[in-house]
Every structure is written in structure tokens, then in C-alpha cells.
N, C-alpha and C positions, 0 to 999 in steps of 0.2 A: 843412553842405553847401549850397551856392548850388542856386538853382532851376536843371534842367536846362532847356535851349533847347527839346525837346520829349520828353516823359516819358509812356509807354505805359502804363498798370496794369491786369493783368489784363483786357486786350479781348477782349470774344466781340463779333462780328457776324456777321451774316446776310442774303443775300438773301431768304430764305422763313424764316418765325419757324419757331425747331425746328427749324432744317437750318444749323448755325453754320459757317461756314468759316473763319472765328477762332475760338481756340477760348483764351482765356485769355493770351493774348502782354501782354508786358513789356518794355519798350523805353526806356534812358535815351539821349539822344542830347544830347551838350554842346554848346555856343555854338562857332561854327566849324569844325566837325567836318563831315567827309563821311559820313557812315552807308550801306553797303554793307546791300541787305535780299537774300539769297540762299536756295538751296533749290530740292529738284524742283519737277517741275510740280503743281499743284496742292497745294501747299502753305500757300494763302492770301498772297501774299505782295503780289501787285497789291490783293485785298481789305483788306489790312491797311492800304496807304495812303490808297486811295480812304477809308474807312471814318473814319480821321484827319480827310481833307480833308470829311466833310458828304455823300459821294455815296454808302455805303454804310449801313444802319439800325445804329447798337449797341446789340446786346440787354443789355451787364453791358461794366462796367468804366471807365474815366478817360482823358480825355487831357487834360495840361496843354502849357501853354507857355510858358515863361516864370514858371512856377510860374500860371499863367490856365486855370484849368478852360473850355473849349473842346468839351466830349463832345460838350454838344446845340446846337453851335453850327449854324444852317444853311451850306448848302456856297457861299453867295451871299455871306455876310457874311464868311468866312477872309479875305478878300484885308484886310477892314477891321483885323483880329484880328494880322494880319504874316502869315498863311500863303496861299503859293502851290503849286497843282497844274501838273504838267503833264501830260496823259494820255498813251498811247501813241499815241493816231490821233485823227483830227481835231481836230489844237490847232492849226491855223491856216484863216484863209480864206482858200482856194486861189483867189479870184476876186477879191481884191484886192490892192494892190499890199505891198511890204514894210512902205513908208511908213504908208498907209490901214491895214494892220496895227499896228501902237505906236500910232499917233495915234488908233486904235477904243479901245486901252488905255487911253491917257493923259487921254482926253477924260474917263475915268470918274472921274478924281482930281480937288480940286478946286484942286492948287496950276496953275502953270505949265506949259503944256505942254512946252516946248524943255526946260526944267531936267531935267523925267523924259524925255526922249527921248537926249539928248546921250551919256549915259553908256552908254546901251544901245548906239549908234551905235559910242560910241569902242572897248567890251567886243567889241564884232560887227563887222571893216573891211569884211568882207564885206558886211553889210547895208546900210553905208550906201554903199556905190559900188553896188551895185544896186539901191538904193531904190526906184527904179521898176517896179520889175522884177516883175510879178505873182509872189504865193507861190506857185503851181500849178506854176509854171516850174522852180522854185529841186529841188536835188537835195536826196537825201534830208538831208543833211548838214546844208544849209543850212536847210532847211525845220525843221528840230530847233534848229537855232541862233536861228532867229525864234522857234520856242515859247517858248524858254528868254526872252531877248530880252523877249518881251509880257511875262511871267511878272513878270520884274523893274523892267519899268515902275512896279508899283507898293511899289517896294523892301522885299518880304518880309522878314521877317527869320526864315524855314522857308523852305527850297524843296525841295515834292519833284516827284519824276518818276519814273514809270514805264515800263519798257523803253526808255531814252531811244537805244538803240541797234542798236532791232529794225527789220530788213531792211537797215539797210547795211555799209557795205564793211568789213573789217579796216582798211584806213587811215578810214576816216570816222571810224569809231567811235574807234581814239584823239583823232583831235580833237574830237570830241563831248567825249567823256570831260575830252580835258583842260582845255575849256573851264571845267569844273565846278569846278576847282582855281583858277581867277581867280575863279569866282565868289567859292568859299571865302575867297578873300583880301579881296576885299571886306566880308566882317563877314556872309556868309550861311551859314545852319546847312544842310546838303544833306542829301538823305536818296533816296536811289533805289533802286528795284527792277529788279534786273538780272538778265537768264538768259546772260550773256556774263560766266562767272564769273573769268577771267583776268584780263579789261578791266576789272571791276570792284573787285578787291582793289589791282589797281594803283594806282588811282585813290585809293581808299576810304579812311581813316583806322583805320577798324573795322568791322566786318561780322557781319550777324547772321544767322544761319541759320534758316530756317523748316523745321519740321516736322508736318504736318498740324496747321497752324493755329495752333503754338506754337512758342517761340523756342528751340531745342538748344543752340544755341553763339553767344556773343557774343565778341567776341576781337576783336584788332586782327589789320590784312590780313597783316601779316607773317606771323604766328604760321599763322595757317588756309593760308597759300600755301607752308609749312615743310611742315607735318603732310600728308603722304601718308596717311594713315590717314583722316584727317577727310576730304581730299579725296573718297576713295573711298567714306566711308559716306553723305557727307551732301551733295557738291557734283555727284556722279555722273561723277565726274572719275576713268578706270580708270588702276591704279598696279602696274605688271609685277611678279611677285613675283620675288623675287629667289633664283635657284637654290642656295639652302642646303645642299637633302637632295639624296638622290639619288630619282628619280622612283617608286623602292618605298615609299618613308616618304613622300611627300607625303601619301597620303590616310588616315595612321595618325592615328589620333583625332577625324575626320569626322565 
């Protein structure tokens, strides 16, 4: 079997040593693949990425990438490694322009700047007809489209993101979303954590489930968006029961 694009083993991490909020998770995630990371709240499931990306401590366990042990990389050097974050909140600077945003990215590479700009430009029409246009300005949409956007400046070949869909609209969020699906075609392996569990299996390839701090179910989205069952025990998603008995024998065997 080929090396996976990014391969979880067995991860504990922690904010405070001795208080793990991972708690042994497992994650093969292939080369162009969107990875759906799901589950209640608190089920470690933002820690599990940050944790990947260098910003969270790992007390036990492995990340590769590309078959490239990566565990104790620092969270400074991933971009050098292919892997990009993108956090929930403040991933962009609102006090600069779109442009002054990529170009903060790209100055950091040391090919060409236009050659890394263009592509993000042509992926984003949006960004480049408002290039001038301070990021503070831009809706929530947009301003997640420029995350993503910076992200890829330095052509990852991991991207993940976190809540990439928290606080906006029903319509934004699909084109957030669908955004993620060009990336994919471009040769990028995706990996997000979503609490918009709809928007995310749609999107997704396969989705993993977190349960305090360990993976219950890996599946593709289809399969987990079929399963009424799974919905209800593990995505918090209530599923009508369907009046079989008569209301005397409902509660026989309780």
C-alpha cells in the first residue's frame, strides 16, 4: 500500500500534560481526498487538527505525510513540509488590502511572486476584482476565501481548516464549501473540521467521527448521510421514530 497523503497513529494531545483531549485517534486520509473531521462538541476534533499542524503539544503517537514523520515538526516549518492551516478566526489581516494579503504570503517563498499569486487570483474572481479592497471590508465569505487563498500561496499539498464555515449564511457556506472541491482538483489533499454536519458530508469524500478524542466511524459521506442511526447517535442529528407499535408497546423493554 502506497503512503497515505496524511496518516494519524494513535494521537494523544494536550493542552495541560495529563489532561489529553485526543486521546489515541487514527486517521488515514489519501492523496486528493476531502476528509470530513465530525462529531459533538467537544470531542477534540479542532484539537486534533491544530495538533497535526505544530500548534497543539503531542504527548504519544505519529503523524506522517506522505509516508514523512512530521509529529515534532514545529508549526512554523509545515508550510516548508506541504502542510497548510487555516484556523477559524483570525486568518487574515483585516487592515490590509486583499492584494497586501497573498503578497505578505508569497514574499515568504523564495520562487516568483506573480507565478504563486495568479493561480490563487484565477481559483478566487472574487479576490482579484477586489484586490484593493481591504480584508476587514470583505463578508464573511470572502474573507474565508482569502484565508484559503493565502493558504495556497504556498502550494500545500495538506490543507486543512477549521470551522471553515462558522458564522455565515446557508448560501455562503455552500460556496465556501464548494470552493474546497476545486481545490481538490487541483492535486490538494483537504482535511476539515466542520460542526455544519450536512454541508460537510456533501462536500466531503469520507468523514470521520470523533468521539471524545477518538475516531467511532470512518466511512465515506454517502454511507453516514444514508444511516439514520449513525446520524442520531454520533452527529446529534434527531431522526423521527417511525410509529410501528401502538403507543402501549412503545416503552415495553426500556
Amino acid at each position: 500500500m502506497s503512503a497515505a497523503a496524511l496518516e494519524i497513529r494513535l494521537l494523544e494531545a494536550a493542552y495541560d500534560p495529563g489532561l489529553p483531549i485526543v486521546r489515541g485517534a487514527s486517521l488515514r486520509v489519501e492523496d486528493c481526498e476531502i476528509m470530513a473531521v465530525l462529531g459533538p462538541n467537544g470531542a477534540g476534533k479542532s484539537t486534533l487538527v491544530k495538533a497535526v499542524a505544530g500548534l497543539v503539544p503531542i504527548t504519544a503517537g505519529q503523524v506522517l505525510m506522505h509516508g514523512r514523520d512530521i509529529t515534532r515538526v514545529a508549526a512554523h516549518r509545515m508550510v516548508v513540509e506541504g502542510l497548510a492551516f487555516v484556523p477559524q478566526t483570525d486568518n487574515v489581516f483585516a487592515n490590509l488590502t486583499i492584494a497586501e494579503n497573498l503578497e505578505l504570503a508569497a514574499a515568504l517563498l523564495k520562487r516568483e511572486r506573480r507565478a504563486a499569486l495568479e493561480p490563487v487570483y484565477g481559483m478566487f474572481p472574487d479576490l482579484a476584482r477586489q484586490r484593493g479592497l481591504l480584508a476587514g471590508r470583505l463578508s464573511g465569505g470572502q474573507r474565508q476565501m482569502l484565508a484559503v487563498g493565502r493558504a495556497l500561496i504556498a502550494q500545500p499539498r495538506v490543507l486543512m481548516l477549521d470551522e471553515p464555515s462558522a458564522g455565515l449564511s446557508p448560501k455562503l457556506v455552500g460556496q465556501v464549501l464548494e470552493q474546497l472541491r476545486q481545490v481538490r482538483d487541483t492535486g490538494v489533499t483537504v482535511v476539515l473540521v466542520e460542526q455544519n454536519v450536512k454541508a460537510a458530508l456533501a462536500v466531503a469524500d469520507r468523514a470521520a467521527v470523533l468521539v471524545e478524542g477518538r475516531e467511532r466511524v470512518v466511512a465515506p459521506s454517502a454511507e453516514l448521510l444514508a444511516d439514520a442511526r449513525m446520524a442520531e447517535l454520533y452527529l446529534g442529528r434527531h431522526t423521527p421514530r417511525a410509529p410501528s407499535a401502538p403507543p402501549a408497546l412503545a416503552g415495553e423493554g426500556a
